[in-house]
C-alpha positions as CSV (number, residue, x, y, z in Angstrom):
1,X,29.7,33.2,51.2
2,X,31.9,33.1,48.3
3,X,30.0,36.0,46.3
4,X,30.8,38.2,48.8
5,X,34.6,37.6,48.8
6,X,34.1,38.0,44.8
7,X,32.6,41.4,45.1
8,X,35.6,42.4,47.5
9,X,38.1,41.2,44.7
10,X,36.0,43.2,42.1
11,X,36.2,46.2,44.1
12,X,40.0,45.8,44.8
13,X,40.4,44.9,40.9
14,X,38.2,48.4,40.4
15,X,39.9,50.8,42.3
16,X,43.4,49.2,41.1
17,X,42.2,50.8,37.7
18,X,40.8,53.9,38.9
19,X,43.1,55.2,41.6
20,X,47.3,55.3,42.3
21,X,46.8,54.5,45.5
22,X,49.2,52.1,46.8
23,X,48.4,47.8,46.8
24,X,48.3,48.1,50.9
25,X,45.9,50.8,50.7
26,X,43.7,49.2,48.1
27,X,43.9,45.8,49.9
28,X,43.4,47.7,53.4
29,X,39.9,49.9,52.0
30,X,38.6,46.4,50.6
31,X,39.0,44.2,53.2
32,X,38.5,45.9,56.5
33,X,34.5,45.4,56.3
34,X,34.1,42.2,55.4
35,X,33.5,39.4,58.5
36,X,36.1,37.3,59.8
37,X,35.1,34.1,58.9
38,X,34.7,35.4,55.1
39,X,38.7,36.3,55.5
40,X,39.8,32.8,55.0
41,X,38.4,32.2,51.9
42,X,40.0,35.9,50.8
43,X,43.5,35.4,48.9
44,X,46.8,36.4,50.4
45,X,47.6,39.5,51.1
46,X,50.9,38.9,48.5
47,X,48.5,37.4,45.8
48,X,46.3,40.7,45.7
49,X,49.4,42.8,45.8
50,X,50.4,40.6,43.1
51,X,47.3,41.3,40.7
52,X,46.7,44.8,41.9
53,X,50.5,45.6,40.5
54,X,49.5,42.9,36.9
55,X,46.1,45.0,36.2
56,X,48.3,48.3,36.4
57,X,51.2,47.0,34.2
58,X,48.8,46.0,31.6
59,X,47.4,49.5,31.7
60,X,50.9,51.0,30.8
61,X,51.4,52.2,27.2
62,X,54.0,50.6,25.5
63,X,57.2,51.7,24.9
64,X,58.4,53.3,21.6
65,X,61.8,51.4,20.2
66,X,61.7,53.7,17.0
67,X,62.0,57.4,16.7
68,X,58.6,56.8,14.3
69,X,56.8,55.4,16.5
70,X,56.7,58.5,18.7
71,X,53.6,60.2,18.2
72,X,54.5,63.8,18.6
73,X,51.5,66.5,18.6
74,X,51.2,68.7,16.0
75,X,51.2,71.7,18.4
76,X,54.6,70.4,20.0
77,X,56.1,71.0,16.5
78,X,55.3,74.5,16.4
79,X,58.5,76.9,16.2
80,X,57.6,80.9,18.0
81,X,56.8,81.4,14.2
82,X,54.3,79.0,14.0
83,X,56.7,77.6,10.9
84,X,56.6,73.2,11.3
């Protein structure tokens, strides 16, 4: 049944946001319980590892290319006098 391999793909695409654990782990937790003749309609194992590793890249902040686009905290520009 095809909404079963869904829900396996929303769970890998879940815990891809809300754990570091590796792709292979991911992949490994999602797929072990699901029957055999489900598994051919699953995608490759590459093709997961593939969108587990897109989801977390377009998690990651962007990188600054100016000094003012660092956004420093107030308390970080504290001297041991408390002077800014």
């Amino acid at each position: 049944d095809h909404s079963e391999v869904a829900k396996v793909i929303a769970g890998i695409k879940c815990q891809a946001h809300k754990t570091r654990d590796t792709p292979s782990q991911i992949i490994q937790d999602n797929i072990a319980t699901i029957p055999l003749n489900l598994s051919l309609y699953m995608p490759t194992h590459e093709a997961l590892h593939i969108r587990i590793k897109q989801i977390r890249s377009a998690e990651v902040l962007p990188q600054p290319q100016t000094l003012e686009e660092i956004d420093v905290l107030v308390l970080l520009c504290l001297t041991l006098n408390g002077d800014l």
